[in-house]
C-alpha positions as CSV (number, residue, x, y, z in Angstrom):
1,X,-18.9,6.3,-20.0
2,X,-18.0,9.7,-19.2
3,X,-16.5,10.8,-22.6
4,X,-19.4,9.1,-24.4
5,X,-21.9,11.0,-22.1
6,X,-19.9,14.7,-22.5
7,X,-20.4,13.8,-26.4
8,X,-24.3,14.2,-25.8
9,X,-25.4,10.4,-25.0
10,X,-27.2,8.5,-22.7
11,X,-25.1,5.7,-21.4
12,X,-26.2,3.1,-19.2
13,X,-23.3,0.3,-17.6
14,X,-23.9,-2.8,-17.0
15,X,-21.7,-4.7,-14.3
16,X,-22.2,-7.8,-12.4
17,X,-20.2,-5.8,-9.5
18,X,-23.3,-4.4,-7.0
19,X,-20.9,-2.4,-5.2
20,X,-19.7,0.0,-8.3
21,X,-23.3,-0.3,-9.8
22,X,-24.3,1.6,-6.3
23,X,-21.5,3.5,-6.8
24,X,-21.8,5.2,-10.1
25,X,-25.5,5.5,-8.7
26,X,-24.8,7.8,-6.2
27,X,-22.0,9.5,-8.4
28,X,-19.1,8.3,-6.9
29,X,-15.9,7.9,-9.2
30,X,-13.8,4.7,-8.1
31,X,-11.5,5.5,-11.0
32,X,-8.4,8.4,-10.3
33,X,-8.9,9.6,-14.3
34,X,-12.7,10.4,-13.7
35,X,-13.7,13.2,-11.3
36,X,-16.7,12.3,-9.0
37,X,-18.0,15.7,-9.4
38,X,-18.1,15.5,-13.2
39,X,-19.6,12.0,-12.7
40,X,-22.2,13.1,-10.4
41,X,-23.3,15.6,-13.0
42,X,-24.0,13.6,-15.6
43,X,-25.7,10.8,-13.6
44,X,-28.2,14.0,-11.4
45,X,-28.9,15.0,-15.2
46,X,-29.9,11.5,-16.6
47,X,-27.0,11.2,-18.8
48,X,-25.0,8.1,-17.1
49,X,-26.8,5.4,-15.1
50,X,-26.0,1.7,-14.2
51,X,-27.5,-1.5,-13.2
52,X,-26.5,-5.4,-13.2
53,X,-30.2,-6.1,-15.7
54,X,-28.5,-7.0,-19.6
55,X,-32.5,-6.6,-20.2
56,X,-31.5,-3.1,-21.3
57,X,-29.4,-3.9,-24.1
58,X,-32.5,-4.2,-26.2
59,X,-32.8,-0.2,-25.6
60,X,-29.3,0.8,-26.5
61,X,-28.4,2.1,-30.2
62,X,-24.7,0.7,-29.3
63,X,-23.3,-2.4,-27.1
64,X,-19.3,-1.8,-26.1
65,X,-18.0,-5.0,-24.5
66,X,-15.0,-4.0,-22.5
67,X,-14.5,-6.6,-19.8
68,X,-11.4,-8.5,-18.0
69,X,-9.4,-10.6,-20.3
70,X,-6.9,-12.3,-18.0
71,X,-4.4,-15.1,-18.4
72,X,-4.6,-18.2,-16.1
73,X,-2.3,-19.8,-14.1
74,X,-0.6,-21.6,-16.7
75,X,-0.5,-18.4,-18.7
76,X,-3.3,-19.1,-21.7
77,X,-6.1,-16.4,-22.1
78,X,-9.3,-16.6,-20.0
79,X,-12.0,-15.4,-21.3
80,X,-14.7,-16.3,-19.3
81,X,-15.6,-12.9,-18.6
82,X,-15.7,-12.0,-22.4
83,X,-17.7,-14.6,-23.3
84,X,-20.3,-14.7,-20.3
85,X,-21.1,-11.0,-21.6
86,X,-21.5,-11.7,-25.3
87,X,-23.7,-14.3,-24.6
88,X,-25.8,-12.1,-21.7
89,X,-25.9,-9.2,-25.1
90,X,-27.1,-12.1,-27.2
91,X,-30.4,-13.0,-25.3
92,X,-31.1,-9.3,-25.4
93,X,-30.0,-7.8,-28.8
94,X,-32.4,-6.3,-31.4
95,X,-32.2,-5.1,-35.1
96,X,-30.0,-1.9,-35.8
97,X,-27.4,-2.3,-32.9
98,X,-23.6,-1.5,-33.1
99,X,-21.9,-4.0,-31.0
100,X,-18.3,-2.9,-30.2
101,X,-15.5,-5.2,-28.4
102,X,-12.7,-3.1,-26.8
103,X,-11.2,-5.6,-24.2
104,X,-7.7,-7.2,-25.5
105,X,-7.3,-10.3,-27.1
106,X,-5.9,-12.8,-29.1
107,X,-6.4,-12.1,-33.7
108,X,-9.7,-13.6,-34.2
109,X,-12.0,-13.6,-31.2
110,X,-14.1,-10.8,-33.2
111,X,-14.6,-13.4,-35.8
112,X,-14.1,-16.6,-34.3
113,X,-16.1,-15.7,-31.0
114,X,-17.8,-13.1,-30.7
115,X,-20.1,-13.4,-34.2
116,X,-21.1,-17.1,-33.8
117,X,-22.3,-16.4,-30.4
118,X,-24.0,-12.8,-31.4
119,X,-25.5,-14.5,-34.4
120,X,-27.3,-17.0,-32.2
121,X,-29.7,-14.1,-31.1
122,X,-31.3,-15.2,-35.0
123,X,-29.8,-11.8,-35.7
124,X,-27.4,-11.5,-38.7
125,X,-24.2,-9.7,-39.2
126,X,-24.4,-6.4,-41.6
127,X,-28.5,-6.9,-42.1
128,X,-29.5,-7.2,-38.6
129,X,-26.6,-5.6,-36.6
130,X,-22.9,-4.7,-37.1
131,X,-19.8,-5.9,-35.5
132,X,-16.5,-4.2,-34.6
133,X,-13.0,-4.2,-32.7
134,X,-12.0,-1.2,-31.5
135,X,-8.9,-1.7,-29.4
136,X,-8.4,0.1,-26.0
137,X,-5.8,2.6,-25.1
138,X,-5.5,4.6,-22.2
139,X,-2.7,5.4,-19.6
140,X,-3.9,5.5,-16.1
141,X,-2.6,8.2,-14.1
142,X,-1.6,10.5,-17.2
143,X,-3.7,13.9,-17.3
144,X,-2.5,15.0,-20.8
145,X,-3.5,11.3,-22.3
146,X,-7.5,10.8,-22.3
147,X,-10.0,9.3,-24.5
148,X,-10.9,11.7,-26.7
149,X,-6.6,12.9,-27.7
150,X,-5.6,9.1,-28.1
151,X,-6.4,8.2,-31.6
152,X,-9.2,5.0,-31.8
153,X,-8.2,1.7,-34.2
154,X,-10.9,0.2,-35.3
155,X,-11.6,-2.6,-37.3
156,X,-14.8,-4.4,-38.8
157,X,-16.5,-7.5,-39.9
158,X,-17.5,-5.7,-42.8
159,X,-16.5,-2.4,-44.2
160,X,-20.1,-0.5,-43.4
161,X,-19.2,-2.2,-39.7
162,X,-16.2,-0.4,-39.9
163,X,-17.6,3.1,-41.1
164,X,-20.7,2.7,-38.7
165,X,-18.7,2.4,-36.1
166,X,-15.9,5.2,-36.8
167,X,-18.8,7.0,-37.1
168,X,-20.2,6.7,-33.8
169,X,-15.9,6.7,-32.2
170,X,-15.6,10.0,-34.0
171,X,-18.1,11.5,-32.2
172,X,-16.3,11.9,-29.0
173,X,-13.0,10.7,-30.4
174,X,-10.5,13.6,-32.5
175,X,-8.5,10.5,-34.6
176,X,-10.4,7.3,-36.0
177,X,-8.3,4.7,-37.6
178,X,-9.8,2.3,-40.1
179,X,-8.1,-0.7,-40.7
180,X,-9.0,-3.3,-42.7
181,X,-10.5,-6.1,-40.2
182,X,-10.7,-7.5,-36.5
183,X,-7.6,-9.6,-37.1
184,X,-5.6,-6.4,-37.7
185,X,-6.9,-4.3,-35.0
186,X,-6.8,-7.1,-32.4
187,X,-3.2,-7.8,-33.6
188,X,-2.3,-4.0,-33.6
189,X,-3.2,-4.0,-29.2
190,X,-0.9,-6.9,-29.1
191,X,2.0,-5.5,-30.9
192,X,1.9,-2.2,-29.3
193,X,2.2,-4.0,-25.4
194,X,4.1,-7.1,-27.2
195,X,6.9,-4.0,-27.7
196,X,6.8,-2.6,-24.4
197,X,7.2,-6.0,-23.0
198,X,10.2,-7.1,-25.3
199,X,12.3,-3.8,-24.6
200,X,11.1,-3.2,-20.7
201,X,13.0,-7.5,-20.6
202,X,15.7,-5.7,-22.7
203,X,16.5,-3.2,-20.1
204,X,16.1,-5.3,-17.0
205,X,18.4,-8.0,-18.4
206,X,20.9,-5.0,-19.1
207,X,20.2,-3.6,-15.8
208,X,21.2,-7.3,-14.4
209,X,24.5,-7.4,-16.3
210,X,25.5,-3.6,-15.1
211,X,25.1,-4.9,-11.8
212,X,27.4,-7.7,-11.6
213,X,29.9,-5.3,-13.7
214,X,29.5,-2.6,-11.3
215,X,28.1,0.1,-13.8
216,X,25.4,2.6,-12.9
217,X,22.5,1.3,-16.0
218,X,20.6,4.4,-15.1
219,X,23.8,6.6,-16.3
220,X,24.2,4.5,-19.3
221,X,20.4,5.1,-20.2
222,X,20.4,8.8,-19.6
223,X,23.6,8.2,-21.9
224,X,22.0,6.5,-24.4
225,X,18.5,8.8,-24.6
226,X,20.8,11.4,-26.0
227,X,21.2,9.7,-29.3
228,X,18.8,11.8,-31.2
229,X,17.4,9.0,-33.4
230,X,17.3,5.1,-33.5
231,X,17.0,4.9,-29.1
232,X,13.9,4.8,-27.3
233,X,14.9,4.8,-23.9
234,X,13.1,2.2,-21.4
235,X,13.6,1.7,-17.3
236,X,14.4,-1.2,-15.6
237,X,12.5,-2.1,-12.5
238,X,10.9,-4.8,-10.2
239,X,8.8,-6.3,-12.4
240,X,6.0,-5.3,-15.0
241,X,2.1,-4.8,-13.4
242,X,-1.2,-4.3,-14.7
243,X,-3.9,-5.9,-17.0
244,X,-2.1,-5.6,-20.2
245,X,2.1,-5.5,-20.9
246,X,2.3,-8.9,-18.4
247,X,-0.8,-10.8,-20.3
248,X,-0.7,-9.9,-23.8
249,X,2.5,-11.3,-24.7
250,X,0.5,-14.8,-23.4
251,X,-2.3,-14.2,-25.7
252,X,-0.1,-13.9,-28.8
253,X,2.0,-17.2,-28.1
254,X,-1.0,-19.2,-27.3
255,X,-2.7,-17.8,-30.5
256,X,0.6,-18.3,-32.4
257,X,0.9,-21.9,-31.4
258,X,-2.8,-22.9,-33.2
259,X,-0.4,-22.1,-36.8
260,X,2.4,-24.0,-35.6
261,X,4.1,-21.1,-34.5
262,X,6.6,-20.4,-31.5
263,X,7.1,-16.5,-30.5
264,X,9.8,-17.7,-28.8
265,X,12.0,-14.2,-28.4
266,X,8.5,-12.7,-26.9
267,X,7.9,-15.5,-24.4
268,X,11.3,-15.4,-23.3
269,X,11.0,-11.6,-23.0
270,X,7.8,-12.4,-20.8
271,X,9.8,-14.8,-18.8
272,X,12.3,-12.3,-18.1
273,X,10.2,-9.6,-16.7
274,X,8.0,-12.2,-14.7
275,X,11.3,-13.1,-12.6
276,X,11.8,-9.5,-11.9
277,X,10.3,-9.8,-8.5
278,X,12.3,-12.7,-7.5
279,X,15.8,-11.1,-8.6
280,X,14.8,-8.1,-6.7
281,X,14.2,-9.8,-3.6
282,X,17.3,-11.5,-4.1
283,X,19.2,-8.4,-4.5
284,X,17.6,-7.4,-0.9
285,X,18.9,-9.9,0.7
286,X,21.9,-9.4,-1.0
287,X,21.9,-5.9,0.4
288,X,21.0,-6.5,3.6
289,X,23.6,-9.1,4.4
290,X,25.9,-6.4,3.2
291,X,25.0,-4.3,6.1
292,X,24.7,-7.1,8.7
293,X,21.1,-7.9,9.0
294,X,19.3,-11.0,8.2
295,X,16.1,-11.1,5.8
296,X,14.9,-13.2,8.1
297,X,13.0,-10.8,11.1
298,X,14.3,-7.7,9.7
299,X,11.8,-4.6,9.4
300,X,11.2,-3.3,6.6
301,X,8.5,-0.8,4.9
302,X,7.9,-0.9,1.0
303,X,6.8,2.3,-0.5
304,X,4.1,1.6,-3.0
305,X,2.0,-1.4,-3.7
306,X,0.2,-0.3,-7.2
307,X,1.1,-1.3,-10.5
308,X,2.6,2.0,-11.4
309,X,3.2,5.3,-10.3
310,X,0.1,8.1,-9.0
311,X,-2.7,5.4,-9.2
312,X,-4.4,2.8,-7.0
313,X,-4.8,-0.4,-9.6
314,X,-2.7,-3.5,-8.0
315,X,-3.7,-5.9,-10.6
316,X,-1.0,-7.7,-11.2
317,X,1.6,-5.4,-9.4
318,X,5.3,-6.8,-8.9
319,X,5.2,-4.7,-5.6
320,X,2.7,-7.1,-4.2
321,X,4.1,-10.2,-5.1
322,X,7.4,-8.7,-3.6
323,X,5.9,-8.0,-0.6
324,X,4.5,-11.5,-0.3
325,X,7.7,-13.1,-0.8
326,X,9.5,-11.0,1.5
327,X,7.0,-11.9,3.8
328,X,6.9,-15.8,3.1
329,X,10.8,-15.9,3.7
330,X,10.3,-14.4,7.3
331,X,10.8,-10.6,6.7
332,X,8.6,-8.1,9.0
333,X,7.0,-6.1,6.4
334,X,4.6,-2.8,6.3
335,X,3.9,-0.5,3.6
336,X,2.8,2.7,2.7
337,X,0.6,3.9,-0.1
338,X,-1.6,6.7,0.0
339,X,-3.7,4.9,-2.9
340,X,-4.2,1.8,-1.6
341,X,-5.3,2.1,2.0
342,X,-5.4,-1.3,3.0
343,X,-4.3,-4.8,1.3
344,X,-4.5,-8.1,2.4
345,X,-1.1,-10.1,2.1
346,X,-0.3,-13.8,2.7
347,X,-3.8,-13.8,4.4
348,X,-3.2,-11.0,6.8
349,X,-5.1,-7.5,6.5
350,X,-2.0,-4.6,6.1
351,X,-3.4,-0.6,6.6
352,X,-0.6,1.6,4.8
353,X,1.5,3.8,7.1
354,X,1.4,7.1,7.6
355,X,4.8,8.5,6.1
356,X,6.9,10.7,8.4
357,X,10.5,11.1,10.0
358,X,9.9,9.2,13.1
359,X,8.2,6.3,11.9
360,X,10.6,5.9,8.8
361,X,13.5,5.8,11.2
362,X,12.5,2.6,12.9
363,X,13.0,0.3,9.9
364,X,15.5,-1.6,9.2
365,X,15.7,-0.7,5.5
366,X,13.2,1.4,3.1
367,X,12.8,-0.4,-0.5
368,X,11.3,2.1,-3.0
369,X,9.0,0.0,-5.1
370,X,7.0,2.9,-6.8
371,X,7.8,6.8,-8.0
372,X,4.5,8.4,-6.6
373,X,4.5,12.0,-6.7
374,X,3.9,12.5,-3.4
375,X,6.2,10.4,-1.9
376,X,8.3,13.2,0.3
377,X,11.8,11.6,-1.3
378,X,14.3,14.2,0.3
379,X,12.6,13.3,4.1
380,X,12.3,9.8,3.4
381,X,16.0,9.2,2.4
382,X,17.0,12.0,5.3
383,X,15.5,9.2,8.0
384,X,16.0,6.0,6.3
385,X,18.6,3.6,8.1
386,X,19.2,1.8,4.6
387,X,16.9,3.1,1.3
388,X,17.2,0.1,-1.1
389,X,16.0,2.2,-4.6
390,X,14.6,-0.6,-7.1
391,X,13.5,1.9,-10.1
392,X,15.3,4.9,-10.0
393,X,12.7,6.5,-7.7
394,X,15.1,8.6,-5.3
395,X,16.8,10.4,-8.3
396,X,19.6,13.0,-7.6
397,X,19.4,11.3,-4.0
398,X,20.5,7.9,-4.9
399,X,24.3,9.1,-4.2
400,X,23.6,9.4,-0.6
401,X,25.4,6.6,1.6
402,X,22.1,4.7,2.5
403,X,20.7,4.6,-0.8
404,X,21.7,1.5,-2.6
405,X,20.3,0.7,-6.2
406,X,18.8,-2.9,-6.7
């Protein structure tokens, strides 16, 4: 919303959430990339507004669909969301829209969804209104990478769906990629998470082996990373988080599967990093017993609970489902993230502690689930009985006695 207002136009939101509609009324940011101020701006001068009424589409020159795509409990995409709001944009279209998906899914829901429904409006496709996937790309928590410096993909129905709509992306975006349909732009999200997810399962299987045969994997990356072509490096850790590198890999199987198809190398790269969490609680009672204590009734404090590093999202976050299992197999367990104030885990409402010698000394053991910047890493591992490091947070540090690597 923001970079589309800064480009010069009105933008209204539509959400069926009350609570951020008030928010982004009053010009509150909820989001750690958008500055309140800058928000509160645009909505004092009439350029960003937002209600829960899809009776406004009919006003708007261009419709941008970017909702949750989830997976379900048996791992197949839900798209409830998706198609609850294509539907709502139906009712309300009119002649001369742009209607732009940007939520990630599976080849074909452009085509196979999206334009059926849309088309039910009466309206049709290239005469009445255009149709496009442009797929989304940010990095949360990363200054240098916003939406205007992260070159756009998008693909259309038709090839003036495409051009009207890299028309309109160029305005606020610096590099618009064409490509030749949906299919291919939808496809393109998938491969570029698909990769992360095969080569993050690459490392943490490695990072598995290197434990058992008593080799530092951290070492042997920073070994590797100074090949300077053909490496990439990636870091192992608890588990993969987030609403994109542990669903996407889903959508692709289960769209693989309608053509007889079976990704199996990428499911059982999926598989791998969804049983992070469990192997690292295994490795902390593993390191526990080393030192004499029981899982069971020992104290211990997890530092971090989002999905990655210097934000607050905890969709999906391996540090939550740690901390639930922790707690399920009789651990006492607190946490402390200056993100997320307060969580709710196994039922019971958690407030994050406050971070400081005294109160890191009365836990048992310290487990470092996220590298947040301001995590004070040379006090915490000073005051920590036993600092059980599962991503490489501590650094340098990690050679002190009480540090142990999962």
């Amino acid at each position: 919303m923001v970079a589309i207002a800064n480009a010069g136009f009105v933008v209204t939101g539509i959400d069926v959430n009350e609570a951020r509609i008030g928010q982004i009324s009053l010009g509150e940011s909820y989001i750690e990339d958008v500055s309140g101020e800058v928000l509160a701006d645009l909505v004092r001068n009439g350029k960003v507004s937002a209600t829960v009424d899809y009776s406004v589409v009919q006003e708007m020159d261009v419709v941008i669909v970017c909702v949750p795509t989830p997976i379900t409990e048996h791992k197949e995409p839900d798209l409830t969301a998706m198609s609850s709001a294509i539907k709502a944009v139906a009712q309300h279209m009119r002649k001369g829209q742009l209607i732009l998906l940007q939520s990630t899914t599976f080849p074909g829901t452009t085509e196979e969804l999206a334009l059926p429904m849309l088309q039910q409006s009466g309206l049709q496709l290239g005469s009445d209104f255009y149709l496009a996937f442009a797929l989304e790309r940010i990095d949360p928590g990363n200054p240098e990478l916003q939406v205007n410096n992260v070159p756009k993909v998008i693909g259309g129905i038709t090839s003036e769906c495409t051009r009207i709509a890299s028309a309109f992306l160029s305005a606020f975006i610096q590099d618009i990629i064409p490509v030749s349909s949906p299919r291919v732009a939808e496809m393109t999200k998938l491969l570029e998470n698909t990769f992360r997810s095969v080569n993050i399962a690459l490392v943490n299987e490695l990072s598995m082996v290197c434990q058992r045969m008593d080799i530092d994997i951290w070492e042997v990356i920073a070994a590797a990373t100074t090949k300077p072509v053909g490496f990439m490096p990636f870091y192992p850790g608890p588990g993969v988080g987030g609403h994109c590198i542990p669903v996407d890999p889903f959508y692709l199987a289960w769209k693989a599967k309608e053509h007889d198809f079976y990704v199996n190398f990428i499911e059982l790269a999926a598989r791998i990093n969804d049983n992070m969490p469990y192997y690292t609680v295994s490795r902390i009672v593993d390191i526990l017993s080393e030192s004499g204590l029981a899982l069971k009734g020992a104290n211990l404090l997890l530092l971090g609970l989002s999905f990655k590093e210097n934000i607050s999202d905890t969709r999906n976050s391996p540090a939550i489902q740690i901390m639930e299992l922790l707690g399920k197999k009789g651990a006492r367990v607190a946490y402390s993230d200056y993100n997320v104030p307060q969580t709710k885990i196994n039922g019971r409402s958690m407030t994050s502690v406050e971070l400081n010698a005294e109160t890191i000394s009365e836990f048992d053991a310290v487990i470092t689930l996220v590298a947040h910047r301001k995590f004070d890493l040379t006090m915490i591992v000073d005051n920590a009985k036993i600092l059980v490091d599962t991503k490489n947070v501590v650094g340098n540090l990690g050679h002190r006695s009480n540090v142990v690597r999962v």
